[in-house]
Each structure stands twice: as structure tokens, then as C-alpha cells.
C-alpha positions as CSV (number, residue, x, y, z in Angstrom):
1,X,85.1,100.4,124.0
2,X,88.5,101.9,123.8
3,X,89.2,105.0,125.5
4,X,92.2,107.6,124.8
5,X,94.4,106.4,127.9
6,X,94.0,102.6,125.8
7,X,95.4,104.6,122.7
8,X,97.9,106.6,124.4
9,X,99.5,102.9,125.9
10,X,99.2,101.9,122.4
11,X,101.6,104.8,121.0
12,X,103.9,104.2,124.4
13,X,104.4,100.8,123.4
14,X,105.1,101.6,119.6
15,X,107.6,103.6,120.8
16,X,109.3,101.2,123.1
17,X,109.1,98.7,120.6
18,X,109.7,100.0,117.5
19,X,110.7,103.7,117.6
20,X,113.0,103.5,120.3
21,X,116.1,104.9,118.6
22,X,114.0,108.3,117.5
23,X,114.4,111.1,120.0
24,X,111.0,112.9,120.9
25,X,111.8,115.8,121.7
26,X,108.6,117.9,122.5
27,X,105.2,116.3,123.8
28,X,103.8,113.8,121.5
29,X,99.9,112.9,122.2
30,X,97.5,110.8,120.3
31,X,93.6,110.7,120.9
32,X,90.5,109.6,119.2
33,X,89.2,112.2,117.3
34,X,85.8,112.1,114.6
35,X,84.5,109.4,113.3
36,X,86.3,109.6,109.8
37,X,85.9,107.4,107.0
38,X,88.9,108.2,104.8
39,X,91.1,109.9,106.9
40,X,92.6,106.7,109.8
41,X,95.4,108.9,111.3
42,X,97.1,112.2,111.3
43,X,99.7,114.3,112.8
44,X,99.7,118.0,113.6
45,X,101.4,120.6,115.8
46,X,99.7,122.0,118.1
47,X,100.7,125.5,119.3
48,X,100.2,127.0,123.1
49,X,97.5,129.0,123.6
50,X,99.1,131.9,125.3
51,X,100.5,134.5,123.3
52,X,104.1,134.9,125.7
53,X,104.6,130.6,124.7
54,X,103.3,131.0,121.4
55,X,106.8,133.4,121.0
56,X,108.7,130.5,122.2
57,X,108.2,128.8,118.8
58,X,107.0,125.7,121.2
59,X,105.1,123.5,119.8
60,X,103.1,120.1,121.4
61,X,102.6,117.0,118.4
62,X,99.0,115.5,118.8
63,X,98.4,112.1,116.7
64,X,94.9,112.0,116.0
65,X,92.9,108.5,114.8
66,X,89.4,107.4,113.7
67,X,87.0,107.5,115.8
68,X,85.5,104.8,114.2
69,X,89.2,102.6,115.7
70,X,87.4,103.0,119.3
71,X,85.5,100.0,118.3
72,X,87.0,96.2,119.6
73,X,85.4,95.1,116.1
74,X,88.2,96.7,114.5
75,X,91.7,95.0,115.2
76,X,94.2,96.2,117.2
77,X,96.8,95.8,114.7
78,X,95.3,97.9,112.7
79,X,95.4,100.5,114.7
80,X,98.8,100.1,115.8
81,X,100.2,100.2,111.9
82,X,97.9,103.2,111.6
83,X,99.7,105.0,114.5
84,X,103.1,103.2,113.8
85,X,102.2,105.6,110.3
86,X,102.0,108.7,111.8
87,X,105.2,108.1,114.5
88,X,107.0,107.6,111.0
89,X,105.9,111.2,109.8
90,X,107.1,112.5,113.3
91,X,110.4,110.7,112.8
92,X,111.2,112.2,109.1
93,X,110.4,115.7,110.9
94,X,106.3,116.3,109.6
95,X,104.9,118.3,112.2
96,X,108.0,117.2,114.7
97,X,110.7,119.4,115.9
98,X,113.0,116.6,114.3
99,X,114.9,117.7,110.9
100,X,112.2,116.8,107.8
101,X,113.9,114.9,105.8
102,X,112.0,115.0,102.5
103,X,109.7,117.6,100.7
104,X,106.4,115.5,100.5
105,X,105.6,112.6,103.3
106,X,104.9,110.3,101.3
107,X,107.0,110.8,98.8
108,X,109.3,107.5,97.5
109,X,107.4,105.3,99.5
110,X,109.2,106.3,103.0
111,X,106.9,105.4,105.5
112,X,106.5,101.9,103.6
113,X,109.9,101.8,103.5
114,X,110.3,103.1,107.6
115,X,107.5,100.4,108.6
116,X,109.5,97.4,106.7
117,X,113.1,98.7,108.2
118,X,111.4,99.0,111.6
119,X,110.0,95.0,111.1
120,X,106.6,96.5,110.7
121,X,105.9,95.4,107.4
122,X,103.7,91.9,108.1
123,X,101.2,94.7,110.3
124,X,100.9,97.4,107.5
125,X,100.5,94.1,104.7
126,X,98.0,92.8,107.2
127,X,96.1,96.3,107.9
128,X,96.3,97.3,104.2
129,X,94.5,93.8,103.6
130,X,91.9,94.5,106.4
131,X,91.2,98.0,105.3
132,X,90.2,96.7,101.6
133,X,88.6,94.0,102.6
134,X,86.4,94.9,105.3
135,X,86.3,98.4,106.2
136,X,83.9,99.5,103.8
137,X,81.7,96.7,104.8
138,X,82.7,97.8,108.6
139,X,81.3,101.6,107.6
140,X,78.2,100.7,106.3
141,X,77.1,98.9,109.4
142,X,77.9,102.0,111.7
């Protein structure tokens, strides 16, 4: 089974690899979260608890994926195009301190667009492909 320190070495390597140029300027986390069916990834902010660094306007980003990715049936590349996702909503500034540089995330195709410019595009083709192909399948059997 994967764990959260397997994902977190996941994101670390994305970075590295692929998102090396983008300046992360606050904490960015990702974990495992519930076992959703619809929803792989998303990407939030994720405010301090105390009051005094609540004033601060600090904020912590926390990547969250399917728990149903904690699962070696599921390939890892699937998970890596689903977080490789949500680093490029952190990079156009959705839930980031970066600038955001459109309205809607999705909007235009950008993160298709990001992937494919980043030499992601073969992994999101090949996660896409897995995801309607087999996931439902996957689902049922859990």
C-alpha cells in the first residue's frame, strides 16, 4: 500500500522534474485523502489555525488525491499526471500565493496545454486512457 511519505516523494520528484522553473513560495503538501470516485485530485489553501497567523494572510497549499490511488493496482503514472494536474493549478496561482493567471482553471484548456509544454502530455494521454477504460471497472471491485 502506499502511504502519504510515498506521495509526498511523488510531488518532490514532479517538481524536480518537471516544475522546476515555478517558484513555491509557501508550503506545498499533498496526502491521501477519501476514497473518492469522481473527484482524483484537488488543491486548496489551508489557513493557520491561530487567530495572530491567521492575520498574517499566510496561507499553507495541501494537494489532496484519491484514496482510492493508495492502491499498487492503480498505476503510478496515473497518479503522477493526477498530481502533475494540480501543481499546474498552483503554478497559474489557484490556491497559490503565485499571480492567477486566468479567471476559471480550466478554462482554454491550460493545464492540457501546461502538461504538454512541460513534456507531460504522453502521461495525461496515457492516464486519460486508463481512467476510461478501467476505473470504473477498478470502482466496482472495491
Amino acid at each position: 500500500m502506499r502511504d502519504n511519505e510515498w506521495l509526498e516523494n511523488r510531488l518532490e520528484y514532479l517538481q524536480r522534474k518537471y516544475f522546476a522553473d515555478i517558484d513555491i513560495p509557501n508550503t506545498l503538501t499533498v496526502k491521501f485523502g477519501r476514497r473518492a470516485k469522481t473527484r482524483l485530485g484537488s488543491i486548496k489553501k489551508v489557513f493557520p489555525k491561530s487567530l495572530l497567523e491567521r492575520m498574517t494572510g499566510k496561507f499553507e497549499t495541501e494537494i489532496l488525491i484519491t484514496g482510492f490511488f493508495r492502491d499498487e493496482l492503480v498505476p503510478e503514472y496515473v497518479i503522477d499526471a493526477t498530481v502533475a494536474h494540480e501543481l499546474c493549478h498552483y503554478a497559474h496561482g489557484f490556491s497559490s500565493p503565485l499571480p492567477q493567471i486566468a479567471n476559471h482553471p480550466h478554462r482554454g484548456g491550460i493545464v492540457h496545454k501546461e502538461l504538454r509544454e512541460r513534456g507531460m502530455g504522453e502521461m495525461e494521454k496515457r492516464q486519460k486512457k486508463w481512467i476510461k477504460d478501467k476505473w470504473q471497472k477498478y470502482i466496482k471491485s472495491k
